[in-house]
PDB file with one MODEL, atoms N, CA, C and O in Angstrom:
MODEL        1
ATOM      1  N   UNK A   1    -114.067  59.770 221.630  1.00  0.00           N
ATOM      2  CA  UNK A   1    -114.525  61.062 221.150  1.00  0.00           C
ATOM      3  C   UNK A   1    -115.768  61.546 221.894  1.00  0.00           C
ATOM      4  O   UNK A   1    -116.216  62.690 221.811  1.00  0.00           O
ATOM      5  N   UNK A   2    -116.349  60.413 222.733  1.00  0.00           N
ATOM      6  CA  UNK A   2    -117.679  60.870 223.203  1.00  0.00           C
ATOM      7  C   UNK A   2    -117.285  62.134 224.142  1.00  0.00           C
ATOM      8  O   UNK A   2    -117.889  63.206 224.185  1.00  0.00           O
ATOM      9  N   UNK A   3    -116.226  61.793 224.824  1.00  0.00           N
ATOM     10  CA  UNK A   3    -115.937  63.064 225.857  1.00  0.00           C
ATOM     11  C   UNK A   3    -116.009  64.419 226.070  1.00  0.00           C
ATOM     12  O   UNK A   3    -116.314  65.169 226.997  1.00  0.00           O
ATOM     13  N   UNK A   4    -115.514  64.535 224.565  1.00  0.00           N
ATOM     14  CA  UNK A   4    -115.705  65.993 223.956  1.00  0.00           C
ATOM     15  C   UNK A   4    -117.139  66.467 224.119  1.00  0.00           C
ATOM     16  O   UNK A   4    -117.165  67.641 224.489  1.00  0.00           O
ATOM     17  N   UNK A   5    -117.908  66.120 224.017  1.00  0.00           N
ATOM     18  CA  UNK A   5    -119.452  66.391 224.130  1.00  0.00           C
ATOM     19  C   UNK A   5    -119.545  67.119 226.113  1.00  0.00           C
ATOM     20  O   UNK A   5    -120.088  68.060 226.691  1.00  0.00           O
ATOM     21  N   UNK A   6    -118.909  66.298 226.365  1.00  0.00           N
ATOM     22  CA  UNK A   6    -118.965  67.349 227.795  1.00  0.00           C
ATOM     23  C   UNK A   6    -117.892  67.781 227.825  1.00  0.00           C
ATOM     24  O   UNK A   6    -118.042  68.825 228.459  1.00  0.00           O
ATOM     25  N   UNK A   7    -116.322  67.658 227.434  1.00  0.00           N
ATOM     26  CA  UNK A   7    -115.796  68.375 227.780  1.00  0.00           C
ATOM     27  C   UNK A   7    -115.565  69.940 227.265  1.00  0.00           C
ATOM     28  O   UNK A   7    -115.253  70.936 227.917  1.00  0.00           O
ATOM     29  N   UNK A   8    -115.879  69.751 225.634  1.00  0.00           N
ATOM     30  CA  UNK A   8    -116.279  71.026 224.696  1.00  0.00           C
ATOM     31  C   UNK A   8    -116.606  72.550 225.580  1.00  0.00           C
ATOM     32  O   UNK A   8    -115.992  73.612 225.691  1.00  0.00           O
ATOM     33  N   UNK A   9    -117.988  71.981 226.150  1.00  0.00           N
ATOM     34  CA  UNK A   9    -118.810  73.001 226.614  1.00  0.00           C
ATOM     35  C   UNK A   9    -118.132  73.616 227.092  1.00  0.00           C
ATOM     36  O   UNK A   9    -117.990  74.832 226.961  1.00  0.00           O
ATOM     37  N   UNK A  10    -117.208  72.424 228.174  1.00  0.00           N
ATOM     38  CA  UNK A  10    -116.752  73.720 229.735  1.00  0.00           C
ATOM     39  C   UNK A  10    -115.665  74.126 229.333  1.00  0.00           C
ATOM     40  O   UNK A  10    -114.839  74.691 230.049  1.00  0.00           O
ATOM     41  N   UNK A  11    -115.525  73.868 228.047  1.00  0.00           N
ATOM     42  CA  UNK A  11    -113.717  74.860 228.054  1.00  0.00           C
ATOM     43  C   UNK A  11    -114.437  75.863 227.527  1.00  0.00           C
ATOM     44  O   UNK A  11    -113.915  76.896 227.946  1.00  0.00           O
ATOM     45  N   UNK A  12    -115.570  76.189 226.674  1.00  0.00           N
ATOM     46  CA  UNK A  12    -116.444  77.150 226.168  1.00  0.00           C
ATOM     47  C   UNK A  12    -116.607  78.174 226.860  1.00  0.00           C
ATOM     48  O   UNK A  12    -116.235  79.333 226.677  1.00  0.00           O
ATOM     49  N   UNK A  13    -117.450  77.480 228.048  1.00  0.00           N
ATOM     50  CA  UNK A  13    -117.814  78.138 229.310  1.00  0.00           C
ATOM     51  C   UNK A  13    -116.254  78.849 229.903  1.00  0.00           C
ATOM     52  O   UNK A  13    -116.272  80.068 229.732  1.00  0.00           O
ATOM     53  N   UNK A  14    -115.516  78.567 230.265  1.00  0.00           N
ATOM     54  CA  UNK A  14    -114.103  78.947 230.637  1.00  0.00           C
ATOM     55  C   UNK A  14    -113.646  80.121 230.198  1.00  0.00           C
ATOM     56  O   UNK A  14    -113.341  81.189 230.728  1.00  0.00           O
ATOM     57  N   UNK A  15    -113.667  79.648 229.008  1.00  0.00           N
ATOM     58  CA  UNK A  15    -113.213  81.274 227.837  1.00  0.00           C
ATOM     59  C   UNK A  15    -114.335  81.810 228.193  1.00  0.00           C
ATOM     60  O   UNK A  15    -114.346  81.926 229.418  1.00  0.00           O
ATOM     61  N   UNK A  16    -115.287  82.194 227.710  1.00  0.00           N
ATOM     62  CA  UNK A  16    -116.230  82.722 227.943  1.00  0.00           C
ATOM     63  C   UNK A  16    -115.629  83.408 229.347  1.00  0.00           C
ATOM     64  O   UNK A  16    -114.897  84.397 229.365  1.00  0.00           O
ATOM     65  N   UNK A  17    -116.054  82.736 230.411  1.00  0.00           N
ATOM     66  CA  UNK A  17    -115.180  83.775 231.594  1.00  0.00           C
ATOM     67  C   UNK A  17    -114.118  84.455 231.964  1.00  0.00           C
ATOM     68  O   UNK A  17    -113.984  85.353 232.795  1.00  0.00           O
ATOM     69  N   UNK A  18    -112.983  83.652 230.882  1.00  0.00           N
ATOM     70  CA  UNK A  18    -111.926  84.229 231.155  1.00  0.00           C
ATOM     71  C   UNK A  18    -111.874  85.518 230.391  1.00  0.00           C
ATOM     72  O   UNK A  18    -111.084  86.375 230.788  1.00  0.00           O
ATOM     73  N   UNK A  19    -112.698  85.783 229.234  1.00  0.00           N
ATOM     74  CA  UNK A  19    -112.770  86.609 228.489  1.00  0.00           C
ATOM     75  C   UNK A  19    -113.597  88.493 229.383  1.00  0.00           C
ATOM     76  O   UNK A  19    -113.326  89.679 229.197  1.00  0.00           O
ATOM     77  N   UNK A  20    -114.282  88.001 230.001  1.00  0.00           N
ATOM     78  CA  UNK A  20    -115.067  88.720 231.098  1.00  0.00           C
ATOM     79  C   UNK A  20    -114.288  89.708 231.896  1.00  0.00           C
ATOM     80  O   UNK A  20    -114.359  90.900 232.192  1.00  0.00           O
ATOM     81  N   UNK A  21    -113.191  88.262 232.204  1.00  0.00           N
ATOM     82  CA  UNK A  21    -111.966  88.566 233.707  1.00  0.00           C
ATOM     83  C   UNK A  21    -111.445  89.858 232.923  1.00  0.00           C
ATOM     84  O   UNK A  21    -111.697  91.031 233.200  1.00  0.00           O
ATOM     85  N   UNK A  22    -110.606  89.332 231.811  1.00  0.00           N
ATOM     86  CA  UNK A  22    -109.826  90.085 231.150  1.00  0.00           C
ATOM     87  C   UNK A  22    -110.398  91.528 230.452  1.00  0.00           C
ATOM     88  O   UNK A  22    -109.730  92.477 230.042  1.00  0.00           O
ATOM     89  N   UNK A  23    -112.103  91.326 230.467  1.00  0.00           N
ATOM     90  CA  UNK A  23    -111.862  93.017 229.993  1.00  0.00           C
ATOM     91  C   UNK A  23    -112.365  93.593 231.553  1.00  0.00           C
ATOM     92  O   UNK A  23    -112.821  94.736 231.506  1.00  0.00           O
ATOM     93  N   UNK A  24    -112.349  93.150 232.503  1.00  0.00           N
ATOM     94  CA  UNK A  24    -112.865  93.852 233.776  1.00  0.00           C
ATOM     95  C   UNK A  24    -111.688  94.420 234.064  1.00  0.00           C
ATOM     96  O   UNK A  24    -111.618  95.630 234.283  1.00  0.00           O
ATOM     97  N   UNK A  25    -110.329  93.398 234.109  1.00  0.00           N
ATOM     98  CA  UNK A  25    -109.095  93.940 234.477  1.00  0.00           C
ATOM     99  C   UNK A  25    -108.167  94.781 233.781  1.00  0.00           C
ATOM    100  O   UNK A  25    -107.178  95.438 234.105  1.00  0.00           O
ATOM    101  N   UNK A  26    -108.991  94.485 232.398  1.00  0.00           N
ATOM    102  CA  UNK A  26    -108.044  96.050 231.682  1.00  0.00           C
ATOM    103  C   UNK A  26    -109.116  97.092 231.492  1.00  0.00           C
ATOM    104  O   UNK A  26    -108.911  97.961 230.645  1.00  0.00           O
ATOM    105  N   UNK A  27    -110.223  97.102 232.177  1.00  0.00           N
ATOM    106  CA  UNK A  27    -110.981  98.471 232.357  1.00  0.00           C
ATOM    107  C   UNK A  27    -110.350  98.907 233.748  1.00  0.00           C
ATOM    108  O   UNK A  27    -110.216 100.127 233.845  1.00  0.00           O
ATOM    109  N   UNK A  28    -110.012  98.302 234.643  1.00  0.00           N
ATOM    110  CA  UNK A  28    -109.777  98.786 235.932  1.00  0.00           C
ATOM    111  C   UNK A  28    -108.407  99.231 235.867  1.00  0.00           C
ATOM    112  O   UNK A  28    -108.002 100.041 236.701  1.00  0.00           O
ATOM    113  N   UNK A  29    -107.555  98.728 234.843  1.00  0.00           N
ATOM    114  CA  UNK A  29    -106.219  98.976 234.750  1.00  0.00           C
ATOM    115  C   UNK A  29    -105.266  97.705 235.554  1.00  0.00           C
ATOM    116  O   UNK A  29    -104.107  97.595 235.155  1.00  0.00           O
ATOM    117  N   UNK A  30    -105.561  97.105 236.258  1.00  0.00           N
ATOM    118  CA  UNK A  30    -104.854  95.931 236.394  1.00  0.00           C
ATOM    119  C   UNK A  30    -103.783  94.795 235.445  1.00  0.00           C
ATOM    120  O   UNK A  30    -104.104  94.442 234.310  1.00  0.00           O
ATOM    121  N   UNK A  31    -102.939  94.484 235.892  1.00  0.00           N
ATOM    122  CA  UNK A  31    -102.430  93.305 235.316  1.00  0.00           C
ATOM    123  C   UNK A  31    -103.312  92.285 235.076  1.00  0.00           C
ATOM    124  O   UNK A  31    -103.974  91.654 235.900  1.00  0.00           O
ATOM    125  N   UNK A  32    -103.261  92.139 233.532  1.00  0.00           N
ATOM    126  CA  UNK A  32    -103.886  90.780 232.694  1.00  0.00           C
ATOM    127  C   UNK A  32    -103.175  90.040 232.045  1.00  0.00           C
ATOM    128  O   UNK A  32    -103.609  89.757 230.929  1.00  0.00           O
ATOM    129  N   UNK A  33    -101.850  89.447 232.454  1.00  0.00           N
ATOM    130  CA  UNK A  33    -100.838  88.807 232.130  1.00  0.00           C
ATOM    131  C   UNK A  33    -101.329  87.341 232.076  1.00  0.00           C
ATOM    132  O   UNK A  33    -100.934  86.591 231.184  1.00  0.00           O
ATOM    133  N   UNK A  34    -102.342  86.866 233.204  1.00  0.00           N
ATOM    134  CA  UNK A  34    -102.718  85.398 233.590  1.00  0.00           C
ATOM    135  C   UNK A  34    -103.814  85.323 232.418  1.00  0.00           C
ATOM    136  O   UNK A  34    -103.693  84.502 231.509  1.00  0.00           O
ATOM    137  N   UNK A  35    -104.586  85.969 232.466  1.00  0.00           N
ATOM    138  CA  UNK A  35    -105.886  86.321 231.405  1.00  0.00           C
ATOM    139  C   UNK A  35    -105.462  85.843 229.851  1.00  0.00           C
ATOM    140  O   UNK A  35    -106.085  85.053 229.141  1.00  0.00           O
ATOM    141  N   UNK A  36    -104.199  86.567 229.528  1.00  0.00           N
ATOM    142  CA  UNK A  36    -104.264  86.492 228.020  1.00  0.00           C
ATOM    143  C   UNK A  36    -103.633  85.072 228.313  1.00  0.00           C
ATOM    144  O   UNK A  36    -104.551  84.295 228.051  1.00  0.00           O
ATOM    145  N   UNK A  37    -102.675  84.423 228.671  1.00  0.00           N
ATOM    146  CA  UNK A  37    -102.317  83.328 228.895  1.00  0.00           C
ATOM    147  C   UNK A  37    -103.502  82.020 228.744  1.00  0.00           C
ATOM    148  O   UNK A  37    -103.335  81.226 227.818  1.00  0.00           O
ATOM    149  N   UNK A  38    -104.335  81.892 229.403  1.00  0.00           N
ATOM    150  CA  UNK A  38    -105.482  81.357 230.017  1.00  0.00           C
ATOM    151  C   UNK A  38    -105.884  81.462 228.343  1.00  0.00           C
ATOM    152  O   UNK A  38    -105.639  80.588 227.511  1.00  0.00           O
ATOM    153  N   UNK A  39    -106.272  82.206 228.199  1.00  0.00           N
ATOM    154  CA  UNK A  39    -107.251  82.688 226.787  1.00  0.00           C
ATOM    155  C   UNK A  39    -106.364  82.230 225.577  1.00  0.00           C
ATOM    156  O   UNK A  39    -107.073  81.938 224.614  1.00  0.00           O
ATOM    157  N   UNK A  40    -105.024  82.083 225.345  1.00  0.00           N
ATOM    158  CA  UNK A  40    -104.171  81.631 224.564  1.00  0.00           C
ATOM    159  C   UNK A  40    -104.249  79.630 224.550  1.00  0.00           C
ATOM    160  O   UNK A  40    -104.247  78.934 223.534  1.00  0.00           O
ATOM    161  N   UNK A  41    -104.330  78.954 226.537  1.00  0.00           N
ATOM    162  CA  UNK A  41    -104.550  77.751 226.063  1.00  0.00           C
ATOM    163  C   UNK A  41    -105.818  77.458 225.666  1.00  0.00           C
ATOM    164  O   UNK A  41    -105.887  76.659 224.732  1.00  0.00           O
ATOM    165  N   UNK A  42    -107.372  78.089 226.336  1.00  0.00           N
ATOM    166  CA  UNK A  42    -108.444  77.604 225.760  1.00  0.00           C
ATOM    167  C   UNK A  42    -108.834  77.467 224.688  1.00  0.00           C
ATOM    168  O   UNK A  42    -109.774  76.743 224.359  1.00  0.00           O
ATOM    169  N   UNK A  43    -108.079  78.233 223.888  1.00  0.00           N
ATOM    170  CA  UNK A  43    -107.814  78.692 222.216  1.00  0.00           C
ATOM    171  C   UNK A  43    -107.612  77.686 221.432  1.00  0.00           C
ATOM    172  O   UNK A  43    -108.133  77.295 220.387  1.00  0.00           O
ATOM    173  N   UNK A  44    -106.818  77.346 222.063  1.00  0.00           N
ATOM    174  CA  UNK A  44    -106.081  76.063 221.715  1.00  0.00           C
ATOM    175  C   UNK A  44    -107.065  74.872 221.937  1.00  0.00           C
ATOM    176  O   UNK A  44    -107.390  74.313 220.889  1.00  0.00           O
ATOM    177  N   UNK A  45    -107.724  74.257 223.332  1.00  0.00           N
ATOM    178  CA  UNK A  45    -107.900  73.608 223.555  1.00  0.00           C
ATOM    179  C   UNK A  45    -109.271  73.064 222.595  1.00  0.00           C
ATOM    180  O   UNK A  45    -109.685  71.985 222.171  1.00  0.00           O
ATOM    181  N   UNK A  46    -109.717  74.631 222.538  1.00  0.00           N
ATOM    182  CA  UNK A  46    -111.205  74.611 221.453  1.00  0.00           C
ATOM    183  C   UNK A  46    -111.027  74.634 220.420  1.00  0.00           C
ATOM    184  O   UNK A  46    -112.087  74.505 219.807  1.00  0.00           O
ATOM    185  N   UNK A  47    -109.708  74.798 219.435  1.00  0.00           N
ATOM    186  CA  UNK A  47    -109.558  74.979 218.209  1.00  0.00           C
ATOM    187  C   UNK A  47    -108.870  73.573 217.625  1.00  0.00           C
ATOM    188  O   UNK A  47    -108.645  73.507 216.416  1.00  0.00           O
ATOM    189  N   UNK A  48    -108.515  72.371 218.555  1.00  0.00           N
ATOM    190  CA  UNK A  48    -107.835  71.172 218.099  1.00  0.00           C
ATOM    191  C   UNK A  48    -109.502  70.183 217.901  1.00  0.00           C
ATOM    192  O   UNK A  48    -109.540  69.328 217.016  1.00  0.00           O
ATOM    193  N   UNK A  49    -110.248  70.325 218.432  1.00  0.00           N
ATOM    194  CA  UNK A  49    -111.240  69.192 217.990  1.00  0.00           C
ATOM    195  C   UNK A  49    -111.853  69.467 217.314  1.00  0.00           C
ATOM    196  O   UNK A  49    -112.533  68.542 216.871  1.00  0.00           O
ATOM    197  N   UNK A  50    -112.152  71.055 216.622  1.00  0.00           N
ATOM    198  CA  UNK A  50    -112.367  71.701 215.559  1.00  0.00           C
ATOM    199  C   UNK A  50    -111.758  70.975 214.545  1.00  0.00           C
ATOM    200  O   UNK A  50    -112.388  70.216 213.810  1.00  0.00           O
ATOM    201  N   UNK A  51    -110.485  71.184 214.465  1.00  0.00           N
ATOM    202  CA  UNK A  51    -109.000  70.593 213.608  1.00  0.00           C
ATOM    203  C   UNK A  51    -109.423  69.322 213.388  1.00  0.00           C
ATOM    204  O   UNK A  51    -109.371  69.069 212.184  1.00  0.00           O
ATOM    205  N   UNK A  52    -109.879  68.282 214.140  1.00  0.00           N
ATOM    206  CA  UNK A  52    -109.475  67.155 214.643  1.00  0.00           C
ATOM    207  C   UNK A  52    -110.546  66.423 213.848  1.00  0.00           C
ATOM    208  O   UNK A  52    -110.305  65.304 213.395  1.00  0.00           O
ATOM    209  N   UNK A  53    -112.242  67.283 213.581  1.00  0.00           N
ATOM    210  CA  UNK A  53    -113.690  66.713 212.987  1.00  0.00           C
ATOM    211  C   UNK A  53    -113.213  67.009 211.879  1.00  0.00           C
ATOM    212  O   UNK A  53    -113.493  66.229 210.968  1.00  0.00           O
ATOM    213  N   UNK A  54    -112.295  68.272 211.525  1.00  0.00           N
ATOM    214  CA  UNK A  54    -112.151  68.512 209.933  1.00  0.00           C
ATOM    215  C   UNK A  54    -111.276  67.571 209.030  1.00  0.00           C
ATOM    216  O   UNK A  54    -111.459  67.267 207.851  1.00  0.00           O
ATOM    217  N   UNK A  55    -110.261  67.185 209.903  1.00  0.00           N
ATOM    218  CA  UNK A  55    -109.518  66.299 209.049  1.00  0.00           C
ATOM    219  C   UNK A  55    -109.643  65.027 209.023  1.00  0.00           C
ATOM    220  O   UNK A  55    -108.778  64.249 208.621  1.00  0.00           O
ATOM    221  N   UNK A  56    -110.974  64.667 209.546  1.00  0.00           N
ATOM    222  CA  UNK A  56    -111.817  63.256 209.891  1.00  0.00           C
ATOM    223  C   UNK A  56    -112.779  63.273 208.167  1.00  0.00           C
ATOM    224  O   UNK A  56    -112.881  62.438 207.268  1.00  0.00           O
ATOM    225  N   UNK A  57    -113.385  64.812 208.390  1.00  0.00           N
ATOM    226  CA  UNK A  57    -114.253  65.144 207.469  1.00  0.00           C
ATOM    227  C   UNK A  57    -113.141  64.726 206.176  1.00  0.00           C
ATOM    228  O   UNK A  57    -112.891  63.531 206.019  1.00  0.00           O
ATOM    229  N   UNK A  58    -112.739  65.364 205.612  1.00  0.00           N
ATOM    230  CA  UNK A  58    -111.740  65.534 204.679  1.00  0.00           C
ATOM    231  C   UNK A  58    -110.894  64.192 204.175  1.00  0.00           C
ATOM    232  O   UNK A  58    -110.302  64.346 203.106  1.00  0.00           O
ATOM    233  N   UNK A  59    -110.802  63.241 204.646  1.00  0.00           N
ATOM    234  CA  UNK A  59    -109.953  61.711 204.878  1.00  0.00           C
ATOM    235  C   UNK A  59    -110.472  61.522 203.399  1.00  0.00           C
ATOM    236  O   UNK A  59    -110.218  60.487 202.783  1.00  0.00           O
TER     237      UNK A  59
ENDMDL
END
């Protein structure tokens, strides 16, 4: 579990950018097909160790 402690951040950091990408490219009008994708797994990736402390908590 220690991993999470660094790996947390940078998926943080990630979204965080990918979130950036995606409103630059739908202000410019571009395809953001990769964007919402991207933003759908970090979602994920940040919302399972969330999941993961709660049902530790909860036992």
């Amino acid at each position: 579990m220690h991993y999470l402690l660094l790996l947390y951040p940078l998926i943080a950091v990630q979204w965080f950018l990918n979130v950036v990408t995606l409103l630059e490219k739908m202000k410019d009008g571009k395809n953001y097909h990769n964007q919402k994708l991207l933003g759908a797994v970090y979602s994920f990736f940040l919302a399972v160790p969330v999941l993961m402390i709660l049902i530790r908590v909860y036992e």
